[in-house]
N, C-alpha and C positions, 0 to 999 in steps of 0.2 A: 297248258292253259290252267288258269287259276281256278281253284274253287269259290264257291262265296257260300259265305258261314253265315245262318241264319239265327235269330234268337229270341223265343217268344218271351219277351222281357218282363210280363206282368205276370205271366205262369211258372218261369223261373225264381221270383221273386217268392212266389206263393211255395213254392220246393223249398227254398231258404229258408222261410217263416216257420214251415212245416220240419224242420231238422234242430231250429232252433226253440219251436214247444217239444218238439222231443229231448230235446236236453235239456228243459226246464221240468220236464213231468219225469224224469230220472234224477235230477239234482233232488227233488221231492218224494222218489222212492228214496234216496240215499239219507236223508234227514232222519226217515220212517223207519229204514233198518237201524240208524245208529239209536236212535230210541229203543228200539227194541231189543238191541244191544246193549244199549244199559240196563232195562230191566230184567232181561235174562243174569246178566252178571250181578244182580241185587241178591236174584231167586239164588244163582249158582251159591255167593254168598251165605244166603239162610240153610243150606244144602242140599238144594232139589236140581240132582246132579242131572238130571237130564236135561235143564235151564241152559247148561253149563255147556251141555251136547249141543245146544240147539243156536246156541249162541256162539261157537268155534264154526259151525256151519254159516251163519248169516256175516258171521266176520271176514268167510270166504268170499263170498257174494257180493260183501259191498265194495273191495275196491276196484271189480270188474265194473257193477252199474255207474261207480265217478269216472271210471276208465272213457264208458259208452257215455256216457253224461257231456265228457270233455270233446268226446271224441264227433258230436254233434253239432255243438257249438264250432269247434275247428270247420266243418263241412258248411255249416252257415255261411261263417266266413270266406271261407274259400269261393261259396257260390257268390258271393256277393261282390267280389273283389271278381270274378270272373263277368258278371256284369258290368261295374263299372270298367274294366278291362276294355270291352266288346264296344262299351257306350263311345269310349276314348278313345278306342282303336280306329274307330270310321273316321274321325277328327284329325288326328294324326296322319294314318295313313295317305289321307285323299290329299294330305301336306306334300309328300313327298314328290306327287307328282305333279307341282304345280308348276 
């Protein structure tokens, strides 16, 4: 016996939305490190070597947050492409057995 696959499409939608502010409020932490990455490396520069510390650390950091950034956007996607999937599928499906 078949299952049936249900799908609350306006609250999935809202999860979508919600993955994809999240990868817009990390695309804007990642602006904010490289900022702050440039002016460490101004200070490292003038030679206030712990600028220089502090700035090798957020250089660590930022290409995880574009990582997590990209990686939200992709789950957007994916959700959304799994709705219109779902929407399409009832469409098709119900074709097959006509």
């Amino acid at each position: 016996m078949a299952q049936e696959v249900l799908m609350d499409i306006p609250q999935v939608q809202k999860m979508a939305q919600s993955f994809g502010t999240f990868g817009d409020v990390l695309q804007g932490v990642s602006k904010a490190l490289e900022v702050a990455i440039n002016i460490l490396k101004v200070t490292a520069f003038i030679g206030l070597v712990g600028g220089a510390a502090v700035e090798a650390y957020l250089g660590m950091i930022k290409p995880r947050v574009d990582q997590l950034a990209n990686k939200m956007h992709e789950l957007q996607g994916d959700i959304q492409g799994a709705i219109s999937n779902y929407e399409t599928g009832d469409q098709s499906g119900s074709a097959r057995f006509r």
